[in-house]
C-alpha positions in Angstrom: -8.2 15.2 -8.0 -9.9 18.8 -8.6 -13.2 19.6 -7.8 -16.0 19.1 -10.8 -17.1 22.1 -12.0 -20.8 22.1 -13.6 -20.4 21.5 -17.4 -22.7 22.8 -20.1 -20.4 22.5 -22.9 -20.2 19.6 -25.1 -17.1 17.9 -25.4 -16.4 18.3 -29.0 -12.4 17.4 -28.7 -10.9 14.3 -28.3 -7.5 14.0 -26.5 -4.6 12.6 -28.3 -2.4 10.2 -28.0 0.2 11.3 -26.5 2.2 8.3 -25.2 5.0 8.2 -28.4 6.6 11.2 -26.7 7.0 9.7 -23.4 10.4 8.7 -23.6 11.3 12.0 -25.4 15.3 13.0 -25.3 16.1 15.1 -22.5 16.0 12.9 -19.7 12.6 14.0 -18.5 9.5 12.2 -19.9 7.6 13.8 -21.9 9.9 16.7 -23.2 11.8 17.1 -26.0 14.4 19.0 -27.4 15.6 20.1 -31.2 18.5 21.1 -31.7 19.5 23.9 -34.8 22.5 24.0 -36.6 22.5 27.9 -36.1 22.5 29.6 -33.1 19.4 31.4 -31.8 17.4 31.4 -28.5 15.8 28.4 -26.8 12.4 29.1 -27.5 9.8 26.2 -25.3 6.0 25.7 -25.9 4.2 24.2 -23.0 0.7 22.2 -23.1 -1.3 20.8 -20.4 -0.6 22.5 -17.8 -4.1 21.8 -16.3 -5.0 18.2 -18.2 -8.0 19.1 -19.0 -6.9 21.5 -21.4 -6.7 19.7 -24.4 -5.8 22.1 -27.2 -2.5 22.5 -26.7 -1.8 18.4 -26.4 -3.3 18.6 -29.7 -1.1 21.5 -31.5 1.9 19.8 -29.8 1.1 16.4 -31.5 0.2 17.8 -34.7 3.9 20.1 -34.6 5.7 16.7 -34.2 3.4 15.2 -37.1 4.9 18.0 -39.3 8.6 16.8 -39.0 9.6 20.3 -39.0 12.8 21.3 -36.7 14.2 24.4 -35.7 15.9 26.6 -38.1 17.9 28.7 -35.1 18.7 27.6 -31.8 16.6 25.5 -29.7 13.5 24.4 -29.4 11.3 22.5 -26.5 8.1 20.6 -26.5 6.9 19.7 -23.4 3.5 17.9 -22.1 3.4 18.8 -18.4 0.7 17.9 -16.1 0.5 14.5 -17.7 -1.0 12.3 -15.0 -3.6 14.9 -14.9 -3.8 15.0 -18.5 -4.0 10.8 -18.7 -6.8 11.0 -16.3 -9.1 12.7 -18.6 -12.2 11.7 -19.1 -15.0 13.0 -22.2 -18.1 12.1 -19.7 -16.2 13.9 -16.5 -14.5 16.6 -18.1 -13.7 19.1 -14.9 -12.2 16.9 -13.1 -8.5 16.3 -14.4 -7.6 20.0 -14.0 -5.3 18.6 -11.5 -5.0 15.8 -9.5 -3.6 17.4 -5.9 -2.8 21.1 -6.7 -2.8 24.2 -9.0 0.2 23.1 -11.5 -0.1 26.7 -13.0 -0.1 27.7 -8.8 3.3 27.2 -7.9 6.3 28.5 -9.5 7.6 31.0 -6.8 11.0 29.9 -5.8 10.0 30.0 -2.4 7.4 26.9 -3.0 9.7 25.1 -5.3 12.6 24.9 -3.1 9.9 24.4 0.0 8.7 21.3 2.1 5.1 21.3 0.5 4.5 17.7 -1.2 2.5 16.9 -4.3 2.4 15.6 -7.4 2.4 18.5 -9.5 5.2 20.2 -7.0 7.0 16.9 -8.1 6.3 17.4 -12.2 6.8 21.0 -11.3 10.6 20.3 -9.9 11.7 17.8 -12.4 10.7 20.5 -15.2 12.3 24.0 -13.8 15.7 23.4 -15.0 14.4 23.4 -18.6 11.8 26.2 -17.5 14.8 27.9 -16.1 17.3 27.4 -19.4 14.1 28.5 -21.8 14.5 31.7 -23.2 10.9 32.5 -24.4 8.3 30.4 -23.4 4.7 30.0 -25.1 2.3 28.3 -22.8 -0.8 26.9 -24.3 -4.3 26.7 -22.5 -8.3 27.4 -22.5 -10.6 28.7 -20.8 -14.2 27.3 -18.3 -16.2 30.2 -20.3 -17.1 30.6 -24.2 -14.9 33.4 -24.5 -12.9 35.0 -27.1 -9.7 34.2 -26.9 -6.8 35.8 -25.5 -3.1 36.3 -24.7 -1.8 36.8 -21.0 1.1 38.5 -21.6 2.4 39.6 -18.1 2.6 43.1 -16.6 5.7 44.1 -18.1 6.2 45.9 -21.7 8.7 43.1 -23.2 5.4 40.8 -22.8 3.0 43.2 -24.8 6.0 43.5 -27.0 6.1 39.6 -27.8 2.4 39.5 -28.2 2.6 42.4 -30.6 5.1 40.5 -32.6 3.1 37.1 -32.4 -0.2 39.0 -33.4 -2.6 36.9 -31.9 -4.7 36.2 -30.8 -6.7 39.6 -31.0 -7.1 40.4 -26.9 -4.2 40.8 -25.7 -4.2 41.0 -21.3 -1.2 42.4 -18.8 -1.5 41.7 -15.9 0.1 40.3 -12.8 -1.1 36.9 -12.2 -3.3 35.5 -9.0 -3.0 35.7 -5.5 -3.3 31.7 -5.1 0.3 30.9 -6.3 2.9 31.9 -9.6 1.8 31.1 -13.0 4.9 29.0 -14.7 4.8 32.4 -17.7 5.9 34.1 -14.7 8.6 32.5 -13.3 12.0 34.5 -12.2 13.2 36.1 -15.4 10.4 35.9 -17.5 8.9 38.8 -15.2 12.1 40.6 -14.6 12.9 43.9 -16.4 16.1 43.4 -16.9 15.9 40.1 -18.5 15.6 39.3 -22.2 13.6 36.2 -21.3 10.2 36.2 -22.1 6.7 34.6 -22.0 3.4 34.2 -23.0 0.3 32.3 -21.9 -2.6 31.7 -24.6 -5.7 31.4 -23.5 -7.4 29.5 -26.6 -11.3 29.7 -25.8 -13.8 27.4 -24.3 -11.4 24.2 -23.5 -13.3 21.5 -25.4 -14.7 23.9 -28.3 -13.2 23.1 -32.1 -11.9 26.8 -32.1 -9.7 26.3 -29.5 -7.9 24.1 -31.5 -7.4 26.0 -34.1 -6.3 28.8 -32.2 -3.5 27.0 -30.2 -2.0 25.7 -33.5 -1.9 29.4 -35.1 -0.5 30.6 -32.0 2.1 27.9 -31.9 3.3 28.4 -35.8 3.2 32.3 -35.3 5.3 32.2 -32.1 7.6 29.7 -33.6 8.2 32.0 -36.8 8.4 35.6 -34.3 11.0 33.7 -32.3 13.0 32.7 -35.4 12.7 28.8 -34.6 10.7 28.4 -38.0 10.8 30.9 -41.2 7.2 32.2 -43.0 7.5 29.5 -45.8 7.9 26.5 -43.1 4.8 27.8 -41.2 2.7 29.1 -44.2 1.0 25.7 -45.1 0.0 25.8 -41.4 -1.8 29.6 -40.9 -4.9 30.9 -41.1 -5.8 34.7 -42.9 -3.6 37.5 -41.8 -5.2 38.4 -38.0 -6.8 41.3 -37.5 -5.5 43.8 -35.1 -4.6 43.4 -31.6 -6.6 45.3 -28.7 -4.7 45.7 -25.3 -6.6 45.4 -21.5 -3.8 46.1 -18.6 -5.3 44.5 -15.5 -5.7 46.5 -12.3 -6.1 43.4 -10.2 -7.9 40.4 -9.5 -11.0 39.7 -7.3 -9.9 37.9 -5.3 -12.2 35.3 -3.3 -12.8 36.1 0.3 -15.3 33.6 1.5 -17.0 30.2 0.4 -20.1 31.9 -1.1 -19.2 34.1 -4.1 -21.5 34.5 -6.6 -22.0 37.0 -9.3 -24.5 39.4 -10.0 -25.2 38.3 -13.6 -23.8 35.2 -15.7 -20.5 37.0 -17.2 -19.0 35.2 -19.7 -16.0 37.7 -20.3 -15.1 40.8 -21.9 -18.2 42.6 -20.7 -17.5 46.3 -20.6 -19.3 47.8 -17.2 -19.7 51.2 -18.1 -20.2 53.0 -14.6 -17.6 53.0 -12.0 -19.3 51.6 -8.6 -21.5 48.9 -10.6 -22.1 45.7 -8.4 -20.5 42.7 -10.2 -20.8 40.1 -7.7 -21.3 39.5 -3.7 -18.5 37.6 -1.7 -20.1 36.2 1.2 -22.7 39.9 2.4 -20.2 41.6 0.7 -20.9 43.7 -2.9 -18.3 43.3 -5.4 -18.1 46.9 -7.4 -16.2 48.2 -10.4 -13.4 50.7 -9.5 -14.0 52.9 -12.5 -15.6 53.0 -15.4 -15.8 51.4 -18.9 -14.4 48.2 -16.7 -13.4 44.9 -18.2 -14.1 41.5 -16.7 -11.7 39.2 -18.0 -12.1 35.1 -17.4 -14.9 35.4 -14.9 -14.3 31.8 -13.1 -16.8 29.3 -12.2 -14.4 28.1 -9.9 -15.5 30.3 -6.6 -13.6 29.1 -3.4 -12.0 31.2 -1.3 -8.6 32.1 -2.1 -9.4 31.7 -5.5 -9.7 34.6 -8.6 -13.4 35.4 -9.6 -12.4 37.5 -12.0 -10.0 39.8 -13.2 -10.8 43.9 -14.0 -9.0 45.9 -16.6 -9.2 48.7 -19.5 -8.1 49.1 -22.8 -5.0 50.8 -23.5 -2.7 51.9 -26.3 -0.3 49.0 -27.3 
């Protein structure tokens, strides 16, 4: 089980129900598969990935509520950390993140195809061959902080490109990931250059807040219309106002977490803009944390603060 993490937020989501889907059709429980008449791409959304995360369990369910299908080519629902995600509880809420390990931690081929044991390694390997056939992946989640929310879209171009053509949410972050283990949005093609797969992971805002909702289900219908899985008129009854437009932060790199006594120099919440280059963030064990330039962004400060671990990530905003 993860460590609790101190919660101030109220737990204003309720986790659905998710157990209808368990037997689903594609041999692994919990993930189904539609299948169009005309040929397009397989396109896959993701939720629970950490089972505390409840948005995207929610826009998943309400999806398969809607009785739409696929117009074009493929496309994949999948609940994934689910034992996590069944351990959830309102009055604990930290806690379910994962029950042994990182799921979103280990999806280098190195640690999938290693001796390492645990029940998300074991979810982890029953899902890759459908990771593996997906060819653009939208993979929903939220955030410790009451942040704005955001898209990860990797460190590549074709990943600002898909965010671009998704259009939100309105932050749009590149960058490369954590030093603690692969994300699942950037395993083997979806981060190679020469591959037409793609990926993106949605960050939806505080995890228990009513917005996040909402924002995992316009991400899910916008995706699924840029993709060509849905047309406009089938997701149109399920879309909010035409978004604003998108601002792009590439990542420099994380801080990453040193000792066991990290702590930052102020309560950061995310996207606070430190304006001189040299500024101390943070100490990691007697060590100041500093800005490497100016008009720096701190993206997802974590309240999570063990070594090994990201405190934060730094960036600036660039041209699309």
């Amino acid at each position: 089980m993860s460590q609790p993490v101190h919660n101030e937020y109220p737990v204003d989501l309720s986790a659905p129900d998710i157990s209808a889907y368990r037997k689903g059709n594609t041999g692994i429980e919990y993930v189904t598969t539609f299948e169009a008449a005309l040929p397009g791409p397989h396109v896959m959304v993701s939720a629970v990935v950490h089972g505390n995360e409840l948005c995207g369990a929610i826009a998943v369910d309400y999806f398969f509520k809607t009785g739409l299908r696929p117009r074009r080519g493929k496309l994949t629902l999948a609940f994934c950390n689910v034992e996590a995600f069944l351990s959830f509880d309102p009055a604990n809420p930290t806690t379910s993140r994962f029950l042994d390990e990182d799921f979103n931690r280990v999806w280098s081929e190195d640690v999938l195809d290693g001796p390492r044991q645990s029940r998300e390694l074991t979810r982890a390997r029953t899902l890759r061959p459908i990771i593996a056939d997906a060819d653009l992946l939208l993979d929903i989640h939220s955030m410790q902080q009451k942040t704005e929310a955001l898209v990860l879209s990797g460190p590549l171009a074709k990943g600002r490109t898909l965010a671009k053509g998704v259009g939100v949410p309105r932050m749009v972050v590149s960058d490369h990931g954590h030093a603690a283990g692969k994300r699942m949005r950037d395993y083997v093609d979806f981060i190679n250059p020469n591959s037409e797969k793609n990926s993106l992971l949605v960050e939806c805002g505080q995890h228990w807040e009513v917005a996040s909702e909402r924002v995992a289900k316009e991400s899910l219908f916008r995706f699924l219309v840029h993709t060509g899985a849905l047309s406009a008129e089938d997701a149109a009854p399920h879309l909010g106002p035409t978004p604003p437009e998108q601002q792009f932060i590439e990542v420099s790199g994380p801080v990453t977490i040193h000792s066991d006594n990290f702590r930052f120099a102020e309560a950061y919440t995310g996207f606070e803009v430190i304006k001189d280059a040299g500024t101390v963030i943070g100490y990691d064990g007697d060590d100041e944390v500093k800005t490497p330039y100016d008009n720096c962004v701190l993206i997802m400060p974590s309240r999570r603060l063990g070594a090994g671990g990201t405190a934060v990530r730094l960036g600036r905003f660039i041209d699309a």
